[in-house]
N, C-alpha and C positions, 0 to 999 in steps of 0.2 A: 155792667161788668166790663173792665178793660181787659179780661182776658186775650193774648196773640199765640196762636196755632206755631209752635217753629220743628215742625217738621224735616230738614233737613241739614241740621245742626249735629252737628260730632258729640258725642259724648263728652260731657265734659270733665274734667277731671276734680276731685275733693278741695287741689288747692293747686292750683297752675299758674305758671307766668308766663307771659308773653309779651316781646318786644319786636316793635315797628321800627322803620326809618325814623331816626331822630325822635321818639317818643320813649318814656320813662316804661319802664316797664311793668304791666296790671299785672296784679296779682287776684286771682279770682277766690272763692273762699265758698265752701256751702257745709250743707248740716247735714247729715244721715241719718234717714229715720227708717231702722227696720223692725217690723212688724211679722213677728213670725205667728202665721196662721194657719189654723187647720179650719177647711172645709171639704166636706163631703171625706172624709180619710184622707184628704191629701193634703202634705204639710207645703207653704208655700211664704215668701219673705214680701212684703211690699217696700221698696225701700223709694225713700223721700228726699230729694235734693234740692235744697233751696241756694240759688246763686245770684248775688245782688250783681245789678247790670251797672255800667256808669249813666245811664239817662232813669234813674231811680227804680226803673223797674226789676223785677224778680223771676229770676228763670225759674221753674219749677220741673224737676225730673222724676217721674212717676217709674219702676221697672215692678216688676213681679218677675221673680224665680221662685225655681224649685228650691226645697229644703229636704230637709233628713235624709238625706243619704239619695234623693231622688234625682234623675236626669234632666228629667223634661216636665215642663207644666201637662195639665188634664186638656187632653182637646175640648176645648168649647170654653174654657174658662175666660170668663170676659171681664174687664176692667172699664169703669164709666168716670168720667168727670162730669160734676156736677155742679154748676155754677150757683149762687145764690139766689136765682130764681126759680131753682128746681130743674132746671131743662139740662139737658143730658149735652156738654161741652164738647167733648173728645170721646171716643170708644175702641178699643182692639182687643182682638179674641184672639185666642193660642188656636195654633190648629196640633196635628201633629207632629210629635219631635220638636216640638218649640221648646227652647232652654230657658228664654223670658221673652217678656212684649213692654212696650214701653211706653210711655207717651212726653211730651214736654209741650211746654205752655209759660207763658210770661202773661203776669199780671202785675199789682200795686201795692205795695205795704197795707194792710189793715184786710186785702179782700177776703173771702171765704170761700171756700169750695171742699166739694167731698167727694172721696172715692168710693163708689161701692163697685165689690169686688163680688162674683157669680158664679154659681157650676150649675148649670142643672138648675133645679128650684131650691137650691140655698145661696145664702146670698150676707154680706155683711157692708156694712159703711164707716168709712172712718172719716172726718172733720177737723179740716185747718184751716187755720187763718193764717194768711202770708205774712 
């Protein structure tokens, strides 16, 4: 698994440009995937952001918020990446008054990995390929 950890990367935006000295200007482009979920009575969005790099690789943006009407995520609610060997990649948990948690990761066209999302003893997984 080529998954890379990029932890202290800016949010990136749906569809942005940016221009260097003398360089043509990138335009970045990703896909939104929200997934609106109820667990344990709490309604909550997984959204998915897929951003192709220029050295072929693929940023991946994980966020969980709140939905219907709600402020803040459930303290304890935890989100996993899951690589294709089962082992648990990336992990962050809400505490309280958390509005969302997030994670981001760069991996390879074709990879696999899955999120399972947590509260308590319930629990769900969702599965993509990059």
């Amino acid at each position: 698994m080529n998954f890379h950890n990029k932890e202290d990367q800016k949010l990136p935006g749906n569809a942005e440009s940016s221009a260097q000295a003398n360089q043509e200007p990138q335009v970045n482009r990703g896909r939104i995937i929200d997934l609106g979920i109820q667990i344990l009575e709490h309604f909550v969005s997984l959204i998915v952001r897929f951003s192709p790099e220029p050295d072929g690789k693929v940023n991946i943006l994980l966020q969980i918020r709140p939905g219907k009407r709600q402020t803040y995520l459930p303290p304890g609610l935890q989100m996993m990446v899951i690589d294709d060997t089962d082992a648990v990649f990336l992990e962050a948990e809400s505490r309280r008054a958390d509005n969302w948690i997030q994670l981001e990761f760069r991996g390879l066209p074709g990879e696999r990995f899955t999120v399972k999302i947590t509260l308590g003893e319930a629990s769900l997984t969702e599965s993509f390929v990059i």
